[in-house]
C-alpha positions as CSV (number, residue, x, y, z in Angstrom):
1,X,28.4,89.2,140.5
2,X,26.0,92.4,139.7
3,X,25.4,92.2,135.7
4,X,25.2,95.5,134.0
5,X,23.4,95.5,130.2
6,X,24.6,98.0,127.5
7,X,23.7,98.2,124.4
8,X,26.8,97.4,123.0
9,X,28.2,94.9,125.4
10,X,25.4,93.5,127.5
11,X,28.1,91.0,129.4
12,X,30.4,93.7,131.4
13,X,30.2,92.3,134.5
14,X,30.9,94.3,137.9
15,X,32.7,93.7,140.9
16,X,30.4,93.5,144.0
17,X,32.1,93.8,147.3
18,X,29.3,92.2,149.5
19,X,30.3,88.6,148.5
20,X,33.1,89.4,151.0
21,X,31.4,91.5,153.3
22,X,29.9,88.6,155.2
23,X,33.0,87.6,157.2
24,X,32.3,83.7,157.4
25,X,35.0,81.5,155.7
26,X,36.2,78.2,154.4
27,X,39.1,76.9,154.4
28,X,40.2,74.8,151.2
29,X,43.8,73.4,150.1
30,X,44.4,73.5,146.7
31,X,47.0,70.9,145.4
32,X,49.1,70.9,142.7
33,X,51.7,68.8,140.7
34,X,54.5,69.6,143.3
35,X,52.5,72.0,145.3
36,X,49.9,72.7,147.9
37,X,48.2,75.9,148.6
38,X,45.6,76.4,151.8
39,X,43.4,79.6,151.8
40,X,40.4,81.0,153.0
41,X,37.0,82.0,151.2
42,X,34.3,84.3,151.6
43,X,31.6,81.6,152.3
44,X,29.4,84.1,150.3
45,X,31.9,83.6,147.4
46,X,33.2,80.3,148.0
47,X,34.2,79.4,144.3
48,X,37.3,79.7,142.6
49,X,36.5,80.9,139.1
50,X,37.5,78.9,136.0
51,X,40.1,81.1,134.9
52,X,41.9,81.1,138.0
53,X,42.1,77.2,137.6
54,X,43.5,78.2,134.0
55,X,45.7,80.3,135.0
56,X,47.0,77.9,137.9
57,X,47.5,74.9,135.5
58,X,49.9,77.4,133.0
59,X,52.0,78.2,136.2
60,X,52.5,74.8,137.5
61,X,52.8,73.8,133.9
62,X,55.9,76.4,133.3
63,X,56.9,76.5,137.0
64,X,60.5,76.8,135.8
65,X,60.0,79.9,133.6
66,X,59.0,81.5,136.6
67,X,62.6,80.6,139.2
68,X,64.8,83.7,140.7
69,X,61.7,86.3,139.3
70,X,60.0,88.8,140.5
71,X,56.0,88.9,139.9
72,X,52.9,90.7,139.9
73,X,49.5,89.7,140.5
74,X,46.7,92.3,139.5
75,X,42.9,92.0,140.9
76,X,44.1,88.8,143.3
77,X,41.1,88.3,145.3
78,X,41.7,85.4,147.7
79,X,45.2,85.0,145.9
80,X,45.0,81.6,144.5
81,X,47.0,82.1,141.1
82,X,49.2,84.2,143.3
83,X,50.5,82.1,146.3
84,X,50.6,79.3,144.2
85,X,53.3,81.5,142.0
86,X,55.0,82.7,144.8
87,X,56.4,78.8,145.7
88,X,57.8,79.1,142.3
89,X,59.5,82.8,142.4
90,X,62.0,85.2,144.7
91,X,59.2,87.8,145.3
92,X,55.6,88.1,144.5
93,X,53.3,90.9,144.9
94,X,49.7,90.2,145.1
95,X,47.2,93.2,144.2
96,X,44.0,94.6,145.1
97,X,42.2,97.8,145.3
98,X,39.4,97.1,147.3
99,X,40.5,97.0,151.7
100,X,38.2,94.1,152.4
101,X,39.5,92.1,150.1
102,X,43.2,93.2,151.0
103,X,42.3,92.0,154.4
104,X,41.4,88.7,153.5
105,X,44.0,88.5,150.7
106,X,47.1,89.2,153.2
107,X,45.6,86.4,155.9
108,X,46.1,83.7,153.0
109,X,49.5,85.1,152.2
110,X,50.5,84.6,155.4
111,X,49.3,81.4,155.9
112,X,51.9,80.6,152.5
113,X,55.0,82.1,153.1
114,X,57.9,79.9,152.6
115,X,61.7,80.7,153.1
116,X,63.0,82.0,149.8
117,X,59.8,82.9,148.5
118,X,58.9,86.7,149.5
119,X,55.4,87.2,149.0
120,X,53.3,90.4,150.5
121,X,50.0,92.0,149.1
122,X,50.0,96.0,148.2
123,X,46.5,98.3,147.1
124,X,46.7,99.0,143.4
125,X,43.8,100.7,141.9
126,X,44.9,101.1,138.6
127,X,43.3,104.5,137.6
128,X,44.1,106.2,141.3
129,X,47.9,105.0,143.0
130,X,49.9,104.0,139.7
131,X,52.7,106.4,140.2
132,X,52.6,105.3,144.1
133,X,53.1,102.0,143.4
134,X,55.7,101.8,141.2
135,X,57.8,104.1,143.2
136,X,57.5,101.6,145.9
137,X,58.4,98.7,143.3
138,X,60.6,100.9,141.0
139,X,62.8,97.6,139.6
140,X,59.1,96.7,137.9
141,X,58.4,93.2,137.3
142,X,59.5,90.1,135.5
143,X,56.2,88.6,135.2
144,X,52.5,90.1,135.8
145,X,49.4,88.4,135.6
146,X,45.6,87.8,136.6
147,X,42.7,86.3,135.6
148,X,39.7,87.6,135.0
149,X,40.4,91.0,135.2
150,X,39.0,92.7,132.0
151,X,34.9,93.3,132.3
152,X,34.1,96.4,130.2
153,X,36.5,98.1,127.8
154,X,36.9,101.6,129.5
155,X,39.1,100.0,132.0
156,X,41.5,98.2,129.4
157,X,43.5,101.4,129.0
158,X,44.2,101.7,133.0
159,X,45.1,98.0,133.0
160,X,47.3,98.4,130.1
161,X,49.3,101.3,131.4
162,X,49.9,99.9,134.4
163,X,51.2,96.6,132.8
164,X,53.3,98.9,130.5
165,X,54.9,100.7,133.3
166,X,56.0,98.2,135.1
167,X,57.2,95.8,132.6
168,X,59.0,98.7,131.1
169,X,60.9,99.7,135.4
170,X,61.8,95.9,134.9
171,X,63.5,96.5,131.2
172,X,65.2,99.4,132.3
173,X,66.0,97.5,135.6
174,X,67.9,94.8,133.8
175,X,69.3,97.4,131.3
176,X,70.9,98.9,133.9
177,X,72.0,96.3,135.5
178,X,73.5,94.4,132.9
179,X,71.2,91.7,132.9
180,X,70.5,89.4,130.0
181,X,67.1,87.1,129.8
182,X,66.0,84.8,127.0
183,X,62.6,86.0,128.5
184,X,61.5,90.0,128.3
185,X,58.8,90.8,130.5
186,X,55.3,89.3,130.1
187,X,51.9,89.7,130.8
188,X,49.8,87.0,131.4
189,X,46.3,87.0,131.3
190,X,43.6,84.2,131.4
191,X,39.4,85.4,131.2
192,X,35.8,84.1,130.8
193,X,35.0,85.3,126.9
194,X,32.0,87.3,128.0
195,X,32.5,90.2,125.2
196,X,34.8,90.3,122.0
197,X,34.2,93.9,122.4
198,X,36.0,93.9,125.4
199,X,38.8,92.1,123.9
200,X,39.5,92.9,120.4
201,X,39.7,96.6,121.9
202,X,42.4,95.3,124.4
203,X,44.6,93.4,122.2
204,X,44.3,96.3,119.7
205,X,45.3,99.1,122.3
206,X,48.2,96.8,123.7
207,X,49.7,97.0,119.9
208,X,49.3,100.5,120.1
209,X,51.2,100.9,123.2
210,X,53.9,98.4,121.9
211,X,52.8,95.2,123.5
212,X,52.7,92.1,121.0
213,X,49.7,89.8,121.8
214,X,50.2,85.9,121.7
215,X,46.9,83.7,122.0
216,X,48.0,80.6,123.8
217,X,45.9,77.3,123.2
218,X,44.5,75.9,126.0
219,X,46.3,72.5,124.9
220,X,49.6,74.0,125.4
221,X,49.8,73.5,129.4
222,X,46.0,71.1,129.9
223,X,46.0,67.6,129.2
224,X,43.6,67.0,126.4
225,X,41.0,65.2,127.6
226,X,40.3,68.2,130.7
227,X,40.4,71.0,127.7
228,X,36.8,70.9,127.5
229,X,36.3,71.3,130.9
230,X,37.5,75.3,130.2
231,X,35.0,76.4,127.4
232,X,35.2,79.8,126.7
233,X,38.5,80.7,129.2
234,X,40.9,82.2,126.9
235,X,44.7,82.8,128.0
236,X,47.5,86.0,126.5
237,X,50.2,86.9,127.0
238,X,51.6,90.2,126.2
239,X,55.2,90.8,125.7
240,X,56.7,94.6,126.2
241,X,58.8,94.7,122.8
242,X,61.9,97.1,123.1
């Protein structure tokens, strides 16, 4: 990862594309309590980043929160969080924005398809194809999440309104259709701490845009004894109130 210092928030980190330019990769299974999931990595970024484990242990954890819906996975990567999800869920849509990751991102898809399970990969860059993208998914989603997404705070409100939109086509979608849910639609997000800056302006604009923020503890869905293991990963979720 390329560090970029500022004077107000000298941890924004940016995405750097040659740790998957180098077309050499691993493959690793991942498994689960119930589960097993095989990809491949970039050998130039063969690591699976802490938050991504998070975020894997809250969806095996509430696996059945997640039966007959439809999902969203923003800034993918190899798609860890997201196949893993999609053993759980009727459809899942894993996202990207960059086409070299895509590429790679669609090859472990493939490798994880199951019957029952729909999974495919779409391009979503948040500030470009929004309106493209949710008219090719225009019943939203139930669920969207990601981990470590949010680096520097001018892309929080792209993020946001995406999130917005679509949980907001899946409201509508169930309005419409005259289904009920003890759920409304969520997003779930797990990150490395690396600015309050970045954060306290994220859950501030998601209250603005009518998004209440839940801080979930760590505890809730890790044993104990492996919470330390995740210092300074933090987990949200953000649920479209209307």
């Amino acid at each position: 990862m390329r560090q970029r210092a500022r004077e107000d928030d000298q941890d924004d980190v940016l995405f750097d594309p040659d740790m998957f330019i180098n077309r050499v990769y691993a493959t690793e299974t991942f498994h689960f309590k119930d589960k097993s999931v095989t990809i491949k990595l970039s050998k130039a970024a063969a690591i699976i980043w802490p938050a991504a484990a998070v975020l894997c242990r809250y969806i095996e954890h509430y696996s059945s929160h997640f039966t007959d819906s439809v999902t969203l996975e923003l800034g993918a990567g190899v798609g860890l969080c997201g196949v893993l999800m999609a053993q759980y869920c009727t459809k899942t849509v894993l996202s990207d924005y960059q086409d070299i990751v895509l590429e790679l991102l669609k090859e472990n898809a493939e490798k994880n398809t199951s019957e029952g399970h729909d999974i495919e990969c779409s391009k979503l860059d948040w500030s470009v194809n929004l309106e493209e993208f949710s008219q090719k998914y225009p019943d939203g989603f139930d669920f969207v999440f990601g981990s470590d997404i949010i680096f520097w705070r001018e892309s929080n409100p792209f993020l946001l309104k995406v999130v917005h939109q679509v949980l907001n086509q899946r409201t509508e979608y169930r309005q419409k259709n005259g289904i009920h849910s003890e759920r409304k639609p969520q997003f779930l997000l797990t990150y490395y701490q690396r600015s309050s800056n970045c954060e306290d302006a994220l859950k501030r604009e998601a209250v603005e845009m009518g998004l209440n923020v839940e801080d979930v503890p760590l505890s809730q869905f890790i044993e104990e004894s492996e919470v330390s293991n995740f210092s300074n990963i933090c987990c949200l979720i953000f649920t479209l109130e209307r």
